[in-house]
C-alpha positions in Angstrom: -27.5 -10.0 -1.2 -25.4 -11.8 -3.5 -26.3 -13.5 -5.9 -24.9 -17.2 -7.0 -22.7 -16.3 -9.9 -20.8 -14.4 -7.1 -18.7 -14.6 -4.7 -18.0 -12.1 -1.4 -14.2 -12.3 -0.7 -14.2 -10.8 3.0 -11.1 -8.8 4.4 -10.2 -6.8 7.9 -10.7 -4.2 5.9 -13.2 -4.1 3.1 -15.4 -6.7 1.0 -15.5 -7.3 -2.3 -18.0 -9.0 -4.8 -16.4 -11.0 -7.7 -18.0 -13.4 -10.4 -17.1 -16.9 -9.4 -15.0 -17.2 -12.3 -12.6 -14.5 -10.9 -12.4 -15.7 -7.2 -8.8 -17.1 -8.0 -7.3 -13.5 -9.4 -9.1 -11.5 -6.5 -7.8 -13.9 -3.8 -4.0 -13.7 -5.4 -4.8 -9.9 -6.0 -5.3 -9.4 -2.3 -2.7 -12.0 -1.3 0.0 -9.6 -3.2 -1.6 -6.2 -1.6 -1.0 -7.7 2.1 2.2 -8.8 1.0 3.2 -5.2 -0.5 1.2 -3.9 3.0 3.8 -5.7 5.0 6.8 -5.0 3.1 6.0 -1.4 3.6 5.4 -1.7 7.4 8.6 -3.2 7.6 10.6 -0.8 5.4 8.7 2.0 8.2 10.1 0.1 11.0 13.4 -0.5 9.8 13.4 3.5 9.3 12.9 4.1 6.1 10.8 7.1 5.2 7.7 7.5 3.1 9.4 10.5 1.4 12.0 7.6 0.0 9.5 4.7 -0.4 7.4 6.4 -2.1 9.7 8.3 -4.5 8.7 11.6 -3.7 11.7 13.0 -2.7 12.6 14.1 -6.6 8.9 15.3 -7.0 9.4 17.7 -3.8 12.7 18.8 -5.3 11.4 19.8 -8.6 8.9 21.8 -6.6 11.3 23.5 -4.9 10.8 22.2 -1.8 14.6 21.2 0.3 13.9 18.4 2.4 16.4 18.8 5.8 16.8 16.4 8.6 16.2 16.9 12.0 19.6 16.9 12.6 20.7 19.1 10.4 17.5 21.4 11.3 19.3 21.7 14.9 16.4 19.1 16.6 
């Protein structure tokens, strides 16, 4: 139950329950997280990896770890 000093902002993926006063900034809040969603899905298809996206590719390096291609791994 809700009550009437809130709203339920319904998704694909969740709900979320939000004072009426703050419908506008969780509405543009999810409007910009599908918009980041998308833009990542694209990056993906265009081939970009998660390991660049995401900036972990200096994180695994300080931990040592050598990232190598499948190419260069002889796949």
């Amino acid at each position: 139950m809700v009550r009437r000093r809130f709203r339920a902002i319904l998704a694909d993926d969740g709900v979320v329950v939000v004072p009426r006063a703050d419908v506008d900034r969780a509405l543009d809040a999810a409007q910009a997280r599908a918009a980041k969603e998308e833009a990542t899905r694209e990056a993906f298809r265009g081939g970009e990896l998660g390991l660049d996206r995401y900036g972990l590719r200096d994180k695994l390096s300080e931990l040592g770890v050598i990232y190598v291609t499948a190419e260069e791994y002889g796949l």
